[in-house]
N, CA, C and O atoms as CSV, one atom per row, in Angstrom:
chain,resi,resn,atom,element,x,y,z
A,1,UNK,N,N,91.643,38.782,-123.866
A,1,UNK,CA,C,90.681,39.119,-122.844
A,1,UNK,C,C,89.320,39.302,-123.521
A,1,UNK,O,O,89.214,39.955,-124.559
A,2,UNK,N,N,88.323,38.736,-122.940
A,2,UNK,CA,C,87.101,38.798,-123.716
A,2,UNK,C,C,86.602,40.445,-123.208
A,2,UNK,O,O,87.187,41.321,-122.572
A,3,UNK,N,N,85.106,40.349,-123.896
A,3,UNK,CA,C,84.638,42.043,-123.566
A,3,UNK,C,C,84.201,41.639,-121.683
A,3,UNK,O,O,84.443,42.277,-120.658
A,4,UNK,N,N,83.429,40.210,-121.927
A,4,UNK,CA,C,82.575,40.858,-120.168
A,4,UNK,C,C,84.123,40.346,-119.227
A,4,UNK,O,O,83.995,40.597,-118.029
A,5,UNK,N,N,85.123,39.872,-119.494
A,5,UNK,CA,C,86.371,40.100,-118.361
A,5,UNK,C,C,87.002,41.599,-118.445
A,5,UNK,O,O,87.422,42.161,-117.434
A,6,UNK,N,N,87.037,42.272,-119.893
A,6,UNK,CA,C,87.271,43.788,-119.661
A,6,UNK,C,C,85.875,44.505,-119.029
A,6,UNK,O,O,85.944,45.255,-118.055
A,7,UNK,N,N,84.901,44.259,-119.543
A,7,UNK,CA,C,84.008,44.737,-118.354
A,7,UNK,C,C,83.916,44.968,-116.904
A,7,UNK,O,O,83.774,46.048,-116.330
A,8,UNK,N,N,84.044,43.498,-116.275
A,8,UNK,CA,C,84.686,43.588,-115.159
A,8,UNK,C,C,85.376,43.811,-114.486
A,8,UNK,O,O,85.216,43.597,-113.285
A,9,UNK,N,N,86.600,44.421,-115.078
A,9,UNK,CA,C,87.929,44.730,-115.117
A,9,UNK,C,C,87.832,46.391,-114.760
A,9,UNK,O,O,88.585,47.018,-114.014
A,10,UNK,N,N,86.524,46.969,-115.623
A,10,UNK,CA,C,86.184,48.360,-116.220
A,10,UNK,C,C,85.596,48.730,-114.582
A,10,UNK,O,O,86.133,49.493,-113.779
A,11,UNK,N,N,84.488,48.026,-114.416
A,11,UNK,CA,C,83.754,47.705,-113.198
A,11,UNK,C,C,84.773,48.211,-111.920
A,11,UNK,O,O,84.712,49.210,-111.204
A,12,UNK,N,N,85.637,47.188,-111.955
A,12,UNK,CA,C,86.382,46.916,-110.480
A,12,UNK,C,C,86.761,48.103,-110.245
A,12,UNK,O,O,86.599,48.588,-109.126
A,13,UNK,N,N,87.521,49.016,-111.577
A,13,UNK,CA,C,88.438,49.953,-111.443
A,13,UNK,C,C,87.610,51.384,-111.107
A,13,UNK,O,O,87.991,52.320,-110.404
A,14,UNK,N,N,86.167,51.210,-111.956
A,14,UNK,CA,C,85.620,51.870,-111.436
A,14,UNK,C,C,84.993,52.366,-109.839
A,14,UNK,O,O,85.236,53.324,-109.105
A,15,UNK,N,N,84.471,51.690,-109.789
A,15,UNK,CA,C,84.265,51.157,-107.968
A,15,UNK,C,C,85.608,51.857,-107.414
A,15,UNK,O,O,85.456,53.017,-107.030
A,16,UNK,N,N,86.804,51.350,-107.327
A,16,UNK,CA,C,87.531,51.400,-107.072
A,16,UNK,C,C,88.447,53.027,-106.808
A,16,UNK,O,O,89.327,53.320,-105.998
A,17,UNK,N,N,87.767,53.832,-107.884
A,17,UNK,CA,C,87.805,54.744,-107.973
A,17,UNK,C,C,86.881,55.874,-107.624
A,17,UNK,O,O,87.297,57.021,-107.465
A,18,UNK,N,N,85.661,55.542,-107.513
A,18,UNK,CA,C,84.841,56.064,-107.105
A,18,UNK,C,C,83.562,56.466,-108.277
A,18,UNK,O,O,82.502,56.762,-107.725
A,19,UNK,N,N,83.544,56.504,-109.562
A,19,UNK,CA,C,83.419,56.217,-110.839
A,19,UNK,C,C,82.389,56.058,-110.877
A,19,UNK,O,O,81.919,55.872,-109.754
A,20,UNK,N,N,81.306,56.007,-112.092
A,20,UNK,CA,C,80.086,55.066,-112.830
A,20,UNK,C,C,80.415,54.305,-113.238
A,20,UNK,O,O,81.288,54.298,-114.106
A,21,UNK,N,N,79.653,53.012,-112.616
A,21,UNK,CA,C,80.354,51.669,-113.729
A,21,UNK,C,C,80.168,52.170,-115.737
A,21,UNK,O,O,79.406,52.950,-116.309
A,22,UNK,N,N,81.228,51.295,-116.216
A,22,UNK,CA,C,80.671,51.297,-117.510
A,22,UNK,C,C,79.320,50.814,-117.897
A,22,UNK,O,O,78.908,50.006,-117.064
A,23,UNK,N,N,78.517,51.020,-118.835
A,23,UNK,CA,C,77.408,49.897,-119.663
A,23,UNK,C,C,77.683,48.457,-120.273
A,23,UNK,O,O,78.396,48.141,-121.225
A,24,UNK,N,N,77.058,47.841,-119.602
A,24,UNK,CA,C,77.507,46.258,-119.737
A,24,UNK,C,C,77.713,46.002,-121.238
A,24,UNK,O,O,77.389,46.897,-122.019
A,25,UNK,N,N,78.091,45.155,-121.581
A,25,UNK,CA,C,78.518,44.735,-123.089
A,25,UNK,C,C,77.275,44.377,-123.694
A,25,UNK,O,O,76.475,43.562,-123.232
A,26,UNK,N,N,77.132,45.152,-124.953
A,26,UNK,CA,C,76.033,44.678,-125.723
A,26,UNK,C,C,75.052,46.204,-125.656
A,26,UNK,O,O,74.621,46.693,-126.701
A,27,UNK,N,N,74.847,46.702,-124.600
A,27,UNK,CA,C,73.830,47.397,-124.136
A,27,UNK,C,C,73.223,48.653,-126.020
A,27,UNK,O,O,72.135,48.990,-126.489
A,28,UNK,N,N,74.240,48.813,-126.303
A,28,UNK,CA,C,74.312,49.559,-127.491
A,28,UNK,C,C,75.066,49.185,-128.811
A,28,UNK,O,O,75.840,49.772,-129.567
A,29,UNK,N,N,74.461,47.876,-128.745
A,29,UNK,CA,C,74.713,47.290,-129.886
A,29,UNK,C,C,73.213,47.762,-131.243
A,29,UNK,O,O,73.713,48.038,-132.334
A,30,UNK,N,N,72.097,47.828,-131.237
A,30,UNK,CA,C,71.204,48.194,-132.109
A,30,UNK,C,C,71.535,49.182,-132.668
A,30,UNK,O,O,71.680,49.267,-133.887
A,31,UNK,N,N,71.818,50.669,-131.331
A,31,UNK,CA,C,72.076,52.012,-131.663
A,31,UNK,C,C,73.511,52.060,-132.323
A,31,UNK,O,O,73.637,52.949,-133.165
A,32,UNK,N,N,74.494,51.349,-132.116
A,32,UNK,CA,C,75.891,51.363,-133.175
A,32,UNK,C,C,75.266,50.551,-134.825
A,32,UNK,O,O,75.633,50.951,-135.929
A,33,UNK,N,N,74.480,49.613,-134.650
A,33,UNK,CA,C,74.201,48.789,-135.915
A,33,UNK,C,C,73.669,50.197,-136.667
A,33,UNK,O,O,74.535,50.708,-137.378
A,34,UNK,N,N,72.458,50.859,-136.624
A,34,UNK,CA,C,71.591,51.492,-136.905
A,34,UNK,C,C,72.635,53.161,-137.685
A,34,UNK,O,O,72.646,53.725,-138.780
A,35,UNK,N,N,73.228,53.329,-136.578
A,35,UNK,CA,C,74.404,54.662,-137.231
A,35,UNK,C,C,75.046,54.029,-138.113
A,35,UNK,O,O,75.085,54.573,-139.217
A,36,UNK,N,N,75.681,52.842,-137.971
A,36,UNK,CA,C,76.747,52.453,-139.208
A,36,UNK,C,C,75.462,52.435,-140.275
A,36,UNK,O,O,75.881,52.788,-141.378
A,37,UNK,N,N,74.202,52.173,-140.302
A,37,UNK,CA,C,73.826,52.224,-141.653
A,37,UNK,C,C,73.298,53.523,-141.843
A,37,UNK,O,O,73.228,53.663,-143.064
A,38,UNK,N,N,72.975,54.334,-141.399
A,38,UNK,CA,C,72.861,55.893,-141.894
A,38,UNK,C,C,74.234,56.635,-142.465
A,38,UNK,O,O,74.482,57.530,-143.273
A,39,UNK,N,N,74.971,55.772,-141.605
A,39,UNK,CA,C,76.644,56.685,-142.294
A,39,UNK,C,C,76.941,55.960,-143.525
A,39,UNK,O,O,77.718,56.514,-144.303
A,40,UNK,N,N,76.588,55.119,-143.760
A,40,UNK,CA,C,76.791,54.138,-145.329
A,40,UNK,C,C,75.664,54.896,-146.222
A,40,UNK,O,O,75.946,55.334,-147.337
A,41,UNK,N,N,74.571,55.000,-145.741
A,41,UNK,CA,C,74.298,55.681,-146.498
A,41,UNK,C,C,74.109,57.172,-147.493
A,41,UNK,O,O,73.761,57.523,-148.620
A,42,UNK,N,N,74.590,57.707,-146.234
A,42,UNK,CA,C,74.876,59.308,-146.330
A,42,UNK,C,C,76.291,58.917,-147.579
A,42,UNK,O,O,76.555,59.119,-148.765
A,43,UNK,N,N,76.651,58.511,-146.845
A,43,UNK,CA,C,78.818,58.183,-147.414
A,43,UNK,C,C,77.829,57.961,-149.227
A,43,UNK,O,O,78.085,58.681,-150.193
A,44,UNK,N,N,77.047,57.132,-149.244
A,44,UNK,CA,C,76.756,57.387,-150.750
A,44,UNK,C,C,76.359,57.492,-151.474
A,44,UNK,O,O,76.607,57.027,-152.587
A,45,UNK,N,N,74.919,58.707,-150.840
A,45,UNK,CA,C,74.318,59.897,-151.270
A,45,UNK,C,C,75.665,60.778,-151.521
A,45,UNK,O,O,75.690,61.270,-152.649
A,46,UNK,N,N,76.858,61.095,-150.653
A,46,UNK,CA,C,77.958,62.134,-151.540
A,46,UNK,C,C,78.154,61.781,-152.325
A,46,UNK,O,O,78.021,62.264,-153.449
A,47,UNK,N,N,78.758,60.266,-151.826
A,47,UNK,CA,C,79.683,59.972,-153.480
A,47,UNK,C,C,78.587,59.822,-155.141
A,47,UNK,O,O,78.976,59.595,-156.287
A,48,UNK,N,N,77.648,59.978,-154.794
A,48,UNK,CA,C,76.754,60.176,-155.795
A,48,UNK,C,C,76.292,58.479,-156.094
A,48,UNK,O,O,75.960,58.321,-157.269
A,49,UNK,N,N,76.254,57.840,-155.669
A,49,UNK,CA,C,76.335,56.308,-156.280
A,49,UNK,C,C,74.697,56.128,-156.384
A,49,UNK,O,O,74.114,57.074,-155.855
A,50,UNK,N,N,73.979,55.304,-156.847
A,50,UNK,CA,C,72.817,55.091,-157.258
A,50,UNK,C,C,72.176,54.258,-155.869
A,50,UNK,O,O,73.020,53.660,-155.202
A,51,UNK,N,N,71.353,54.216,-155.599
A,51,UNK,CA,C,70.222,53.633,-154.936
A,51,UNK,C,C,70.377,52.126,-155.113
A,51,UNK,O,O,70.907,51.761,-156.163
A,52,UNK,N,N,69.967,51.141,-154.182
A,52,UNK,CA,C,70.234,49.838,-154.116
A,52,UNK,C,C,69.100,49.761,-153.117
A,52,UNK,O,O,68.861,50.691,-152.348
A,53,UNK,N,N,68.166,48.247,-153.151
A,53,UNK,CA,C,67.419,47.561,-152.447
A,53,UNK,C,C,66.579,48.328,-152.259
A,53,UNK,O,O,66.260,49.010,-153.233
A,54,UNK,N,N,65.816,48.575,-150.885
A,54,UNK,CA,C,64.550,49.190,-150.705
A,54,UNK,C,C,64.185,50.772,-151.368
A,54,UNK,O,O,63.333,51.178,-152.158
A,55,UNK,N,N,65.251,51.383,-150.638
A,55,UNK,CA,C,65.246,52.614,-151.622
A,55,UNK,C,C,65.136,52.793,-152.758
A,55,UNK,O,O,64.253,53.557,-153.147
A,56,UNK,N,N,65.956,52.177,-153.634
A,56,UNK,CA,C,65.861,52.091,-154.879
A,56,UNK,C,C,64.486,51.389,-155.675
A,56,UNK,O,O,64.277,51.714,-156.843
A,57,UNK,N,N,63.373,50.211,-154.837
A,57,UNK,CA,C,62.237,50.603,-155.064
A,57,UNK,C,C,61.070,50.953,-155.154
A,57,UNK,O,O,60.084,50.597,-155.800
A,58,UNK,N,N,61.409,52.019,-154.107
A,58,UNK,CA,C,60.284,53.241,-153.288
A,58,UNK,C,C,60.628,54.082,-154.717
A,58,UNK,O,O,59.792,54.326,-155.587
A,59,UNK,N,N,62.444,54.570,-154.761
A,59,UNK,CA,C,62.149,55.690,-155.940
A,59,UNK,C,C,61.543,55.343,-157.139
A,59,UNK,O,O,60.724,56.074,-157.696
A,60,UNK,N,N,62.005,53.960,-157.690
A,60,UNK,CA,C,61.226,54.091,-158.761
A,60,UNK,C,C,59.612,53.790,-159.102
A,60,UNK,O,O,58.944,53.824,-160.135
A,61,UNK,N,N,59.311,53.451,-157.577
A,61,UNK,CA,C,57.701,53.394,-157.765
A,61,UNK,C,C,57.200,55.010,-158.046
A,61,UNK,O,O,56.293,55.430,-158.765
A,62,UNK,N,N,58.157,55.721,-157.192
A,62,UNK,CA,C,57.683,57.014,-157.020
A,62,UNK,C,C,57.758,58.046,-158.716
A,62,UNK,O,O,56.948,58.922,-159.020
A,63,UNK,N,N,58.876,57.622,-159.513
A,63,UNK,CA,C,59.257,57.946,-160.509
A,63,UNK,C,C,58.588,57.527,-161.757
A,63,UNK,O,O,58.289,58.263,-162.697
A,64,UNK,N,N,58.355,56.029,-161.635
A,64,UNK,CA,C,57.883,55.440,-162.945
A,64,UNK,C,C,56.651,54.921,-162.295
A,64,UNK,O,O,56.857,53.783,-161.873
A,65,UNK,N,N,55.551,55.306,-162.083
A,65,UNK,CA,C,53.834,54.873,-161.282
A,65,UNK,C,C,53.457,54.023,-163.084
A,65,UNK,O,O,53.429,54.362,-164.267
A,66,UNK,N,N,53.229,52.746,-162.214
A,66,UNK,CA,C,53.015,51.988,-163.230
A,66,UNK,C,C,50.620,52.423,-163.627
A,66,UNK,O,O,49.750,52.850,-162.867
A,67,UNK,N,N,50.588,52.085,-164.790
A,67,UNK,CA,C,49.355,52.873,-165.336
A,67,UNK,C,C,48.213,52.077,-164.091
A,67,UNK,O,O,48.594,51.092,-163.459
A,68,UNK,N,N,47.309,52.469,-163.961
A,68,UNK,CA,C,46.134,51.575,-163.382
A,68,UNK,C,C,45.125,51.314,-164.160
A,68,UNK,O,O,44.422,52.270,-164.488
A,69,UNK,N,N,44.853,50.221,-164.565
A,69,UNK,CA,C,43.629,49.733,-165.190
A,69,UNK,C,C,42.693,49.872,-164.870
A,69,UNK,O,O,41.783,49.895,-165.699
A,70,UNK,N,N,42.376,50.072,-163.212
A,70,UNK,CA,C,41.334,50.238,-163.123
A,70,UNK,C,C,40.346,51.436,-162.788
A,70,UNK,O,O,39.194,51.397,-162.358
A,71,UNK,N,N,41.059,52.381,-163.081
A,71,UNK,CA,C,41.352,53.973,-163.027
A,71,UNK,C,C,40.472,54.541,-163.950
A,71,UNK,O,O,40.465,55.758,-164.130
């Protein structure tokens, strides 16, 4: 069964019942993308693991400030 035939399915029964339909498929897809990457990242800030991609170089701009010449 795909999602928009369980949708509809969700729909009918709702109605049917007297209910709020569900939120159509998709509707909170950004806001699920967006938590799975805060929970990946939290998950490994515990486990202690090192910094990767952007983060990793914000900190070391922030850590190692390269000299300015024209300073």
């Amino acid at each position: 069964m795909s999602s928009t035939q369980q949708y509809l399915l969700d729909t009918y029964r709702a109605q049917w019942l007297g209910e709020a339909p569900p939120p159509p498929p998709g509707t909170h897809d950004w806001q699920t993308a967006s938590e799975l990457r805060d929970y990946r990242q939290f998950r490994a800030v515990v486990a202690e693991h090192p910094a990767h991609g952007r983060l990793r170089r914000v900190l070391g701009r922030w850590l190692h400030p390269r000299a300015c010449s024209a300073c």
